[in-house]
PAZA-558108 format. One record per residue (C-alpha): residue number from 0; residue in three letters; y, z, x. Coordinates in Angstrom, 3 decimals. Example, Ala and Ser with C-alpha at 12.3 -4.5 7.8 and 13.67 -1.06 7.14 Angstrom:
<sites>
  nr rest        Y        Z        X
   0  ala   -4.500    7.800   12.300
   1  ser   -1.060    7.140   13.670
</sites>
This chain:
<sites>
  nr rest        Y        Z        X
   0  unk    0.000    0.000    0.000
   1  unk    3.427   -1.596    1.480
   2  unk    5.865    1.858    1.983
   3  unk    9.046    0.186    0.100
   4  unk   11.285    3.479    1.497
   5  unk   14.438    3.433    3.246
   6  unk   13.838    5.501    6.432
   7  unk   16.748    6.592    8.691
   8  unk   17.448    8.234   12.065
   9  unk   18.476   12.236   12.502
  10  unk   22.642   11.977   12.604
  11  unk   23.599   15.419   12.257
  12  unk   26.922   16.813   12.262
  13  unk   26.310   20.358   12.195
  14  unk   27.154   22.837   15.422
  15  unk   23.429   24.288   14.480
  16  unk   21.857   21.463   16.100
  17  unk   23.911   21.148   19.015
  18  unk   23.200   24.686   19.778
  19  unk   19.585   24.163   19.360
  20  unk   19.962   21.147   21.503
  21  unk   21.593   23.430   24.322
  22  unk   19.167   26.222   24.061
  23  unk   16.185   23.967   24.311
  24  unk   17.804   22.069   27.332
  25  unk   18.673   25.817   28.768
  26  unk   15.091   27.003   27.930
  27  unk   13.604   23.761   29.899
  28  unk   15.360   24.990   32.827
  29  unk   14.474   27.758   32.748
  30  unk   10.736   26.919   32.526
  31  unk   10.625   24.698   35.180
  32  unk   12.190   27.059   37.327
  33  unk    9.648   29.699   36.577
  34  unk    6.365   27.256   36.761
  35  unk    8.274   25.798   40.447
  36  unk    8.107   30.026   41.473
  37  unk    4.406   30.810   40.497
  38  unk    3.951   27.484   42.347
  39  unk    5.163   28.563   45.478
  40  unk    4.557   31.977   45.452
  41  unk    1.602   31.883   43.251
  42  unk   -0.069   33.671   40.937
  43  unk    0.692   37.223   42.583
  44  unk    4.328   37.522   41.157
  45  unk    2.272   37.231   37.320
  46  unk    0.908   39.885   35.180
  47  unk   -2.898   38.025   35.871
  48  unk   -5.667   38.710   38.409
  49  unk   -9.019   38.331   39.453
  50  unk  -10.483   39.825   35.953
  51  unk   -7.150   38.038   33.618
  52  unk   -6.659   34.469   35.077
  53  unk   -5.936   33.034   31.806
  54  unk   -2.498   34.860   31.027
  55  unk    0.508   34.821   28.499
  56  unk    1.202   31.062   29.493
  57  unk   -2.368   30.130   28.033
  58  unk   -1.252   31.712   25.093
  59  unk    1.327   29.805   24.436
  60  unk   -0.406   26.459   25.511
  61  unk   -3.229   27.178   23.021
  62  unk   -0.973   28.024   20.228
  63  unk    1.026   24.746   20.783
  64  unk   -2.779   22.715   20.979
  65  unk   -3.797   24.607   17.781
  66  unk   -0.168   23.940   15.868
  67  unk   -0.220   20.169   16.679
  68  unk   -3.517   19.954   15.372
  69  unk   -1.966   21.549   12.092
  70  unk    0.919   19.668   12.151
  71  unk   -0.847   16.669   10.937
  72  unk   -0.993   18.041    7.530
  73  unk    2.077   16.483    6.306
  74  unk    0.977   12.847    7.001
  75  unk   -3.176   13.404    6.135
  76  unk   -2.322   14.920    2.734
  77  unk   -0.380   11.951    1.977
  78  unk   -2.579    8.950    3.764
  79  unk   -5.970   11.078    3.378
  80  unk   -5.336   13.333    0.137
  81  unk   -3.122   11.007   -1.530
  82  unk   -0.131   13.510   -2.631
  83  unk    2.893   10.927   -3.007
  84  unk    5.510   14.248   -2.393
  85  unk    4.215   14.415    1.266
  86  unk    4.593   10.648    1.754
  87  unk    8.542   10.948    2.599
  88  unk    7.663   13.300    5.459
  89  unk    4.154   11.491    6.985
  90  unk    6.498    9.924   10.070
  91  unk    8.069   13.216   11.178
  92  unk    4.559   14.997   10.220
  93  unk    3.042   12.346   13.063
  94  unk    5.859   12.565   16.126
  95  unk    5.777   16.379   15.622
  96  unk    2.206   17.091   16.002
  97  unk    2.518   14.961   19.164
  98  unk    5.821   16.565   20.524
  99  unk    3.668   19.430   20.408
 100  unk    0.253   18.759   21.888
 101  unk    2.789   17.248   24.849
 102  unk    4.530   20.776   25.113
 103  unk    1.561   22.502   25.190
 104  unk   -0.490   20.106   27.500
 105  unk    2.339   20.714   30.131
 106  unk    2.347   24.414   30.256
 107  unk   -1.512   24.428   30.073
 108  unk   -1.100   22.092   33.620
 109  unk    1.465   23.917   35.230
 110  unk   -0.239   27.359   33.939
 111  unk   -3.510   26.559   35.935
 112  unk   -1.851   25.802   39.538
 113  unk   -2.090   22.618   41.663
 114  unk   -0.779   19.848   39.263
 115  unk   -0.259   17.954   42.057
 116  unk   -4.167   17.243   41.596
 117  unk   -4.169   16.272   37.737
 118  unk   -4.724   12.789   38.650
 119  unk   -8.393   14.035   40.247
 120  unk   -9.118   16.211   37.454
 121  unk   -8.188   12.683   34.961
 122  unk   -9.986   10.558   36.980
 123  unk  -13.181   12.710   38.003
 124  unk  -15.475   13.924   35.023
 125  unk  -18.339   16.841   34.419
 126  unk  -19.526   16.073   31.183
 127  unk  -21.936   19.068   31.036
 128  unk  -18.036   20.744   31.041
 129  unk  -16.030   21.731   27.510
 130  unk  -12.775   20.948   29.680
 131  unk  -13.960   17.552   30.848
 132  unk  -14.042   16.350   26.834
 133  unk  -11.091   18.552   25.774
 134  unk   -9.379   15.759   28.135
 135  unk  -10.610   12.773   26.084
 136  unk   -9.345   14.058   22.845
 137  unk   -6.114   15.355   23.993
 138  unk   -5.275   12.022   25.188
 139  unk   -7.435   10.029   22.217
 140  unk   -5.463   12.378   19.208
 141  unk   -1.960   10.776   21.147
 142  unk   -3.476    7.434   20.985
 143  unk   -4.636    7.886   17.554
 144  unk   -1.128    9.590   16.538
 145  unk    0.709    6.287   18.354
 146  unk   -0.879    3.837   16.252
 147  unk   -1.076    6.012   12.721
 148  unk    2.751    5.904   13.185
 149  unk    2.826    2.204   13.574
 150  unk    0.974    1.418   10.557
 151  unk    3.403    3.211    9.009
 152  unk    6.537    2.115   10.823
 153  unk    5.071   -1.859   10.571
 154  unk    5.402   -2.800    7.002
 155  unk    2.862   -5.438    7.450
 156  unk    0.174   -3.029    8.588
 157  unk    0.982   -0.511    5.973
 158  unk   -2.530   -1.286    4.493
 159  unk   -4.231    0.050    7.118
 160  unk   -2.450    3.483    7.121
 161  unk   -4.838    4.980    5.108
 162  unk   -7.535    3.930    7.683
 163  unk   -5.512    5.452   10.039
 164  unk   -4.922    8.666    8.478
 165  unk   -8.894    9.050    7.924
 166  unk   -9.130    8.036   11.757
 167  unk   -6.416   10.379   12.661
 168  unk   -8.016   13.604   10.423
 169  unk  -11.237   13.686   11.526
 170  unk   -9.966   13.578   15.519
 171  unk   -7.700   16.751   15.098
 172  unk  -10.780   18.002   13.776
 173  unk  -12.867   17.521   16.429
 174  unk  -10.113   18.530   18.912
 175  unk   -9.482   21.431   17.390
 176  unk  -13.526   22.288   17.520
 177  unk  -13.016   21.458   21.201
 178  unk  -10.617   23.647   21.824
 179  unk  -12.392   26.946   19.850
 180  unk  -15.425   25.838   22.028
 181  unk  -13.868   25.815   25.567
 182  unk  -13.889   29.564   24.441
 183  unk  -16.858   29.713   22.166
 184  unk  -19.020   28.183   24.748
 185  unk  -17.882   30.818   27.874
 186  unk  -21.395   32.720   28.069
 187  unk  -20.052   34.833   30.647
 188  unk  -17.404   36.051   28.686
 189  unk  -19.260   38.773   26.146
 190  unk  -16.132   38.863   23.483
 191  unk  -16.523   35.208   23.338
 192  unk  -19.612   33.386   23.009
 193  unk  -19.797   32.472   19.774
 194  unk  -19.862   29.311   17.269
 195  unk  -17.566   30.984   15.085
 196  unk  -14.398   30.126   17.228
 197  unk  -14.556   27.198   16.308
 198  unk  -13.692   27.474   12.407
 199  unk  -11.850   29.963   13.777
 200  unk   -9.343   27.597   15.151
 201  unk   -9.774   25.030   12.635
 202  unk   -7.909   27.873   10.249
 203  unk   -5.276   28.993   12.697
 204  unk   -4.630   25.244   13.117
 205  unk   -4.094   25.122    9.345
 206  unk   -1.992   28.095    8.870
 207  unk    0.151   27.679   12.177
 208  unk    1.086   23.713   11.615
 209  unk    2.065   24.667    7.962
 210  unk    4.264   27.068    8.960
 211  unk    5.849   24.638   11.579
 212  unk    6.279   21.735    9.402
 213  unk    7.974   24.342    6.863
 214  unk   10.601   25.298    9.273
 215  unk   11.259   21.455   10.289
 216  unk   11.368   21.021    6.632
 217  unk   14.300   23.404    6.497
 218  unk   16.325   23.010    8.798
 219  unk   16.091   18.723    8.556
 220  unk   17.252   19.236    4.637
 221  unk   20.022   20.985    5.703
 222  unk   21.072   18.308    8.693
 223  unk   19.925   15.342    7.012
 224  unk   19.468   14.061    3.333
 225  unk   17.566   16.201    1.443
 226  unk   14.048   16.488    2.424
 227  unk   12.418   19.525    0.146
 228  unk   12.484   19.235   -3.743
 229  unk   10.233   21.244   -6.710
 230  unk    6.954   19.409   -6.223
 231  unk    7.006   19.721   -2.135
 232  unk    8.262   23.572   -1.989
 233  unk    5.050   24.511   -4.331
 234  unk    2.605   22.492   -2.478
 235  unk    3.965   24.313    0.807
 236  unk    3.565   27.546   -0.986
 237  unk   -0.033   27.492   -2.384
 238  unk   -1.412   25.573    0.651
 239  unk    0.248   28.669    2.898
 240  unk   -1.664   31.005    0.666
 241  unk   -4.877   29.301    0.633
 242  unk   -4.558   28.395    4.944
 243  unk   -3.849   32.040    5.087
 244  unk   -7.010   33.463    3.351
 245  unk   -9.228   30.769    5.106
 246  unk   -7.868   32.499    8.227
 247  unk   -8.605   36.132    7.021
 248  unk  -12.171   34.570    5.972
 249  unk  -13.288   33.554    9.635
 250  unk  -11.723   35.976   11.165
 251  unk  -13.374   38.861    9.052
 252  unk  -16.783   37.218    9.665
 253  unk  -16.340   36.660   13.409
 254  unk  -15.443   40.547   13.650
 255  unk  -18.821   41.152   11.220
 256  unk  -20.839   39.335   13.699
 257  unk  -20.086   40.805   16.310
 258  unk  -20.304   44.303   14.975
 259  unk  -23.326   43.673   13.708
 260  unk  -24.798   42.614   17.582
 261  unk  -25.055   45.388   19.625
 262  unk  -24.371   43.829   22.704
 263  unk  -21.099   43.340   21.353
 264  unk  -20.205   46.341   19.985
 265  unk  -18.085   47.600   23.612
 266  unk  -16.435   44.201   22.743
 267  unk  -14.933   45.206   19.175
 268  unk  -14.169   48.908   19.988
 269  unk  -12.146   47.637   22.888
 270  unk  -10.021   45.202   20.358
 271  unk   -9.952   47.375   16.786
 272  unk   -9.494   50.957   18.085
 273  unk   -8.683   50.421   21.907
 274  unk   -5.644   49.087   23.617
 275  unk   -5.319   45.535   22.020
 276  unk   -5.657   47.337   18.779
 277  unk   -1.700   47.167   18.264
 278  unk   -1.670   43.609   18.410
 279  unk   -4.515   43.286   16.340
 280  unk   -3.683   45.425   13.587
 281  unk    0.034   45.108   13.377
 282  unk    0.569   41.672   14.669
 283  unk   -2.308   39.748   13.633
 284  unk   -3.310   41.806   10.383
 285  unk    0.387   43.369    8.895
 286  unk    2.633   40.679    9.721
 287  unk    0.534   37.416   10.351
 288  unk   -1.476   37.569    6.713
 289  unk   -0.309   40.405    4.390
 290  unk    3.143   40.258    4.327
 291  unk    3.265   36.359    4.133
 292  unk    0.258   36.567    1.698
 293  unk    2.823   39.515   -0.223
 294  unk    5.901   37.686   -0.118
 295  unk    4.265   34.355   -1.446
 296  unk    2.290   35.536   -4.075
 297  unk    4.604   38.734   -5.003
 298  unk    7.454   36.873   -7.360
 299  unk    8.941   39.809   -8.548
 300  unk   10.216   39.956   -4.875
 301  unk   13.670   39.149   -4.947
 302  unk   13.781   36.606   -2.200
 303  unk   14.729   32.889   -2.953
 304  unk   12.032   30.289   -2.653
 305  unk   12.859   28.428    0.691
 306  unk   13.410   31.553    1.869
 307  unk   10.073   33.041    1.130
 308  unk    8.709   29.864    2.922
 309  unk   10.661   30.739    6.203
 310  unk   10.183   34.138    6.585
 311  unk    6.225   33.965    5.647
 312  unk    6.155   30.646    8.033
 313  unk    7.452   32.553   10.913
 314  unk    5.433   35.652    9.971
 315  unk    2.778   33.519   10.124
 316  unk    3.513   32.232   13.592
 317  unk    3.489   35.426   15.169
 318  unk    0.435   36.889   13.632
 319  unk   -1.396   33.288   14.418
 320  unk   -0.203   33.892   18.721
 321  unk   -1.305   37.688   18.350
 322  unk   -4.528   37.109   17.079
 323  unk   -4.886   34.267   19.993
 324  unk   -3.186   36.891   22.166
 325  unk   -6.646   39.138   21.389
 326  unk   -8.871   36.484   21.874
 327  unk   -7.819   35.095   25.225
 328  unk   -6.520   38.008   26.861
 329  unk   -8.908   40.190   25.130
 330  unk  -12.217   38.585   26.175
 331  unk  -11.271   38.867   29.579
 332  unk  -10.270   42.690   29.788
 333  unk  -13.910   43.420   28.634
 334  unk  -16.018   44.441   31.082
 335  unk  -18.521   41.852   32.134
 336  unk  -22.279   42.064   31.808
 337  unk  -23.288   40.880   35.075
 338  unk  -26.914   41.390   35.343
 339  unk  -27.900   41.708   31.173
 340  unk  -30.793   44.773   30.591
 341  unk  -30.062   46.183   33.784
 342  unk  -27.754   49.282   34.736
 343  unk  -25.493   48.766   37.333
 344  unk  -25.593   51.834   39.700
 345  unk  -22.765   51.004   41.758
 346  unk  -20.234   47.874   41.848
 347  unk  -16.977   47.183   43.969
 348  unk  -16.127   44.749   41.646
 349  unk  -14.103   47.185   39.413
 350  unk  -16.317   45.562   36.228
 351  unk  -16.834   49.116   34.915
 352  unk  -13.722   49.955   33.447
 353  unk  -11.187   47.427   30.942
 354  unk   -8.563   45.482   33.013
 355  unk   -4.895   46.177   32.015
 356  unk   -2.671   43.483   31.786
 357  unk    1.438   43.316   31.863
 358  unk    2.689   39.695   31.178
 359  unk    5.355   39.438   33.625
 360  unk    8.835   37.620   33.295
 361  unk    7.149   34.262   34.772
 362  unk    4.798   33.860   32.158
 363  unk    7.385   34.234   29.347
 364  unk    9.843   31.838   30.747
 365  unk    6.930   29.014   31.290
 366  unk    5.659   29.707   27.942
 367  unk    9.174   29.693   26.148
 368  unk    9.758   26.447   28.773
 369  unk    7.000   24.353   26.794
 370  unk    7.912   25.588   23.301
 371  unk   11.290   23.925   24.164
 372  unk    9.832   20.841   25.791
 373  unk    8.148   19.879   22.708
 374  unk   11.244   20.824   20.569
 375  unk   13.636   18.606   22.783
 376  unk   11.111   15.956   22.380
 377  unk   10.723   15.999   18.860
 378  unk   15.078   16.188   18.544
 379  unk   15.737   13.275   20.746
 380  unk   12.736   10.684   19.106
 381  unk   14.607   11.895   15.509
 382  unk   17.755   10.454   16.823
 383  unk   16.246    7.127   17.953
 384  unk   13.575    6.306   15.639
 385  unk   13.774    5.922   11.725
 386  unk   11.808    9.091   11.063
 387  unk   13.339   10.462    8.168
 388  unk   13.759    9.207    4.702
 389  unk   17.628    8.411    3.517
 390  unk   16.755    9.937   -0.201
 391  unk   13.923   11.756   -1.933
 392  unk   11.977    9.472   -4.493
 393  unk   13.123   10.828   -8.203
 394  unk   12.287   14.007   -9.450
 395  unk   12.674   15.901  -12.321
 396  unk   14.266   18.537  -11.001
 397  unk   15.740   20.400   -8.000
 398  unk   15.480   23.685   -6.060
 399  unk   19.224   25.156   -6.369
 400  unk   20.840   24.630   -3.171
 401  unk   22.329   28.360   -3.135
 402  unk   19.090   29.349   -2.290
 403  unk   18.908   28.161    1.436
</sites>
């Protein structure tokens, strides 16, 4: 079906976006600066070790992987799903999830030292290795994402989007599988380990990519034409609801199984009563799913409607990073099992006792560095390419504007 819309660039006129221009240009700095320091000096000035090599960085690499995966949503549940009120906002759906898997590639690069040798690690393969696939569909989902946007870009290869959209579904998919394995699959790593990740990530995918493509949605309809009406803020709503309990679903059920195996037990006292308890009761539980789940499904709460959606989208956010937060950083504070059904007498490899970790100022300003990158990105392709829709098809009604 030929897309007969009228789809402009991003020519704002509002100080907001010049500011957010600056502070993502600042932030860039910034990260570069700190990824060129724990380059030279390496990874001594960080907050990781020889138990924690996978810091705060990862983190916030993951959580970018995970959200461009999500971001797709906008664009497969109007090519795959058919919902016409998603259709307006497919394009910017596509260049953001790719903005992102970009930002979140490069921190992941400059988080594990020597990029000077990515070309080897591009070039030579171990397919018996998660990591050595995780490459093929990180680059195949930005293939797949270049040419779903030219289908719909092309009006003469509009036919083929919803191909496209069905190609471009089932990869972020199977990338994010691949990236709840590269953890899932770590034997050695006894809070890991487990096929559930993978689900896992497929729901924090869900629930983090809606809550970035409602804050895009936001802050475009305020710099651009309008780009929210009735039918789209509902949609955003119950899907946030639903993505959220999918999330609380897996996650209760990984936490089951692994209370229910012994040899895991050490594992879940260590994250729901010990010291990554905090994060995974306030951050993950109280403000990444019941108070979005409260303030979207609570209506006598007097909070406007967009306004729900952006508080319970960034709520979201931060309870989707902690719970990654416990799962990365978590796993590897755990004492190993080195030699399983054996006691271990005596070991100078400190594996008796949990590791502590103290993210250092490094980590934060890499991590913050990539979050901008993909930002910046995203800005800068609004302004060139026609992205955005000039008007909203007709609807019946419309959200008062007060409410923003």
């Amino acid at each position: 079906m030929i897309d007969h819309a009228r789809y402009a660039t991003l020519k704002p006129r509002a100080f907001s976006y010049w500011l957010l221009l600056l502070l993502c240009a600042a932030m860039v700095g910034i990260g570069g600066y700190c990824a060129l320091a724990m380059e030279h000096a390496g990874h001594i000035i960080t907050g990781m070790n020889n138990h924690i090599v996978w810091g705060l960085p990862h983190v916030f690499a993951v959580s970018l992987i995970v959200a461009a995966s999500g971001a797709l949503n906008g664009a497969s549940l109007s090519s795959v799903f058919g919902l016409p009120h998603y259709k307006p906002v497919a394009r910017l759906s596509v260049i953001l999830s790719m903005c992102l898997l970009i930002g979140g590639l490069l921190v992941l690069v400059l988080d594990l030292g020597r990029p000077d040798r990515l070309i080897v690690a591009m070039t030579t393969y171990n397919f018996r290795s998660i990591f050595a696939w995780n490459i093929f569909l990180y680059t195949g989902f930005l293939a797949v994402g270049v040419c779903y946007l030219w289908m719909m870009m092309e009006s003469r290869f509009n036919r083929h989007t919803v191909v496209a959209g069905r190609v471009a579904f089932a990869w972020r998919i199977v990338l994010t599988t691949g990236t709840g394995c590269i953890f899932g699959f770590l034997v050695g790593r006894n809070a890991l380990d487990s096929a559930l990740l993978a689900p896992l990530f497929i729901a924090l995918s869900l629930v983090m990519g809606m809550a970035v493509l409602v804050l895009f949605f936001v802050i475009l309809d305020r710099w651009h034409s309008p780009v929210l009406n009735v039918q789209l803020l509902q949609s955003l709503r119950r899907l946030q609801v639903w993505f959220l309990l999918s999330l609380v679903y897996f996650s209760v059920v990984h936490h089951l199984t692994n209370l229910y195996a012994t040899e895991h037990h050490l594992v879940e006292r260590h994250t729901l009563t010990g010291d990554l308890s905090g994060v995974f009761w306030l951050g993950h539980i109280l403000v990444g799913v019941l108070l979005p789940l409260s303030l979207l499904t609570i209506r006598s709460i007097n909070v406007g409607e967009i306004s729900r959606l952006v508080i319970s989208a960034l709520l979201s956010l931060i309870g989707a990073m902690a719970l990654l937060y416990v799962v990365i950083i978590g796993s590897q504070s755990t004492p190993q099992t080195l030699f399983p059904g054996k006691t271990v007498l005596n070991s100078q490899f400190g594996d008796a006792g949990f590791s502590a970790y103290q993210p250092s100022i490094w980590e934060w300003g890499l991590g913050g560095g990539g979050i901008a990158v993909a930002l910046l990105l995203c800005l800068m392709l609004l302004r060139i390419l026609p992205l955005l829709p000039e008007r909203l098809p007709e609807i019946p009604t419309r959200p008062d504007r007060s409410e923003k």
